[in-house]
Steps between C-alpha positions, in 0.01 A plus 500: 500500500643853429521767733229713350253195522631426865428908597174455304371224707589653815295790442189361368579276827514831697169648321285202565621493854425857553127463307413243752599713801242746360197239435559373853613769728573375848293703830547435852129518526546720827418768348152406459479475881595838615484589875519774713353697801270737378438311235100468381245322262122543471296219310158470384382103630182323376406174690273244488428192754335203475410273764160262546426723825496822362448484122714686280616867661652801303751732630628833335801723698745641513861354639794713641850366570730722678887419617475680810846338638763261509573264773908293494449103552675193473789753274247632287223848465182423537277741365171530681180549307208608575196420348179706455162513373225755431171428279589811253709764425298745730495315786800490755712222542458200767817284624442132400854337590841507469720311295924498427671500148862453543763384179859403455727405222326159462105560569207759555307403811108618601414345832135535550475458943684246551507275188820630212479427141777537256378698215806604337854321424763648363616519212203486321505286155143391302340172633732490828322313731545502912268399834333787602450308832855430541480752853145341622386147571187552255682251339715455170574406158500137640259539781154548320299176615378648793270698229584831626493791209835610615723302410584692195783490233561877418634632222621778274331582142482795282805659612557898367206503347238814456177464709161708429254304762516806747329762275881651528737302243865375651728474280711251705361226717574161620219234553536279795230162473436366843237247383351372195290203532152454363377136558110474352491256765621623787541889468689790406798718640645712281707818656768703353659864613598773227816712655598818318832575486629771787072498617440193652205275455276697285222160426416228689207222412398164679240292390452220771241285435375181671209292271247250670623134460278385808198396243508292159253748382768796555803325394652637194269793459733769709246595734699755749471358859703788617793732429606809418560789208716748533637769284723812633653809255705712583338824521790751590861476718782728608679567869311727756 
């Protein structure tokens, strides 16, 4: 081979190399997870339950989280979180509970009371996979006969891509799925978080559905026994 055909080589080498560095850019994904006191985001939540007691309820409010401040454990910040609720915008706000985000160079953490899930790791590639329950004993990827709905397989889809489910478009999101079964049988859970890059979460959605399997009659037919819906946009964030 001459040496024109050897330098030739090595740069379309160098060109493909650098064209597939741009296709697939590599993110931490932390940045989709931003924290700090002061920190704020406002959501607009519709919910509906189902039970055989009550019938099917609807719920429309309005959801506040606030970092209000940080608390060292165990070597890391835990940022405390306070939830809020009020039934519309003219209405004042009423404390519900309090919850802690904390992250690291490996994971995002929400612990909701007392019970942690991992909804972040880091880096962040499409399809990566991890147990969200890996910090709880809901039980995990291999711990899912006990027939709880937790025992989840998260993962990471749709990574950098443009959103426009809020009525305001982000350009640059990350979509985590934290459950997507639908059994015709059995049920349906199917949950997945929309972060926007430097927001936060700006979408959430759960569908959680239980169907009657008690009668041959309802068998089959997806007749909701009980569950939930639940859909929460971000209406508006920013640091007081």
């Amino acid at each position: 081979m001459s040496g024109r055909s050897a330098a030739l080589l090595f740069y379309l080498f160098l060109l493909t190399t650098c064209q597939s560095r741009e296709v697939s850019p590599a993110i931490s994904g932390a940045e989709y997870f931003p924290l700090s006191v002061g920190t704020y985001w406002i959501y607009d939540v519709t919910e509906t339950n189902i039970s055989q007691v009550n019938g099917q309820t609807n719920d429309i409010y309005q959801l506040m989280l606030s970092v209000t401040d940080t608390v060292h454990m165990s070597g890391e910040i835990l940022f405390k979180v306070v939830r809020s609720r009020r039934p519309d915008a003219s209405a004042g706000w009423s404390v519900v509970d309090t919850w802690s985000f904390r992250k690291n160079d490996l994971r995002a953490v929400i612990q909701e009371g007392n019970i942690s899930y991992v909804v972040m790791t880091f880096p962040m590639t499409e399809g990566k996979t991890w147990d969200g329950n890996a910090l709880n004993n809901l039980g995990g990827i291999d711990k899912c006969s006990d027939g709880t709905r937790h025992c989840d397989n998260y993962s990471s889809i749709q990574l950098m891509k443009r959103f426009d489910g809020t009525g305001i478009a982000y350009d640059d999101t990350v979509t985590v799925l934290e459950s997507n079964e639908d059994d015709k049988t059995t049920g349906k859970d199917i949950r997945k978080s929309v972060y926007g890059r430097a927001v936060g979460l700006v979408y959430h959605e759960e569908t959680v559905l239980e169907y009657c399997t008690q009668y041959d009659s309802c068998i089959g037919k997806q007749i909701v026994d009980s569950g939930h819906i639940l859909k929460q946009t971000i209406t508006s964030y920013g640091s007081l």
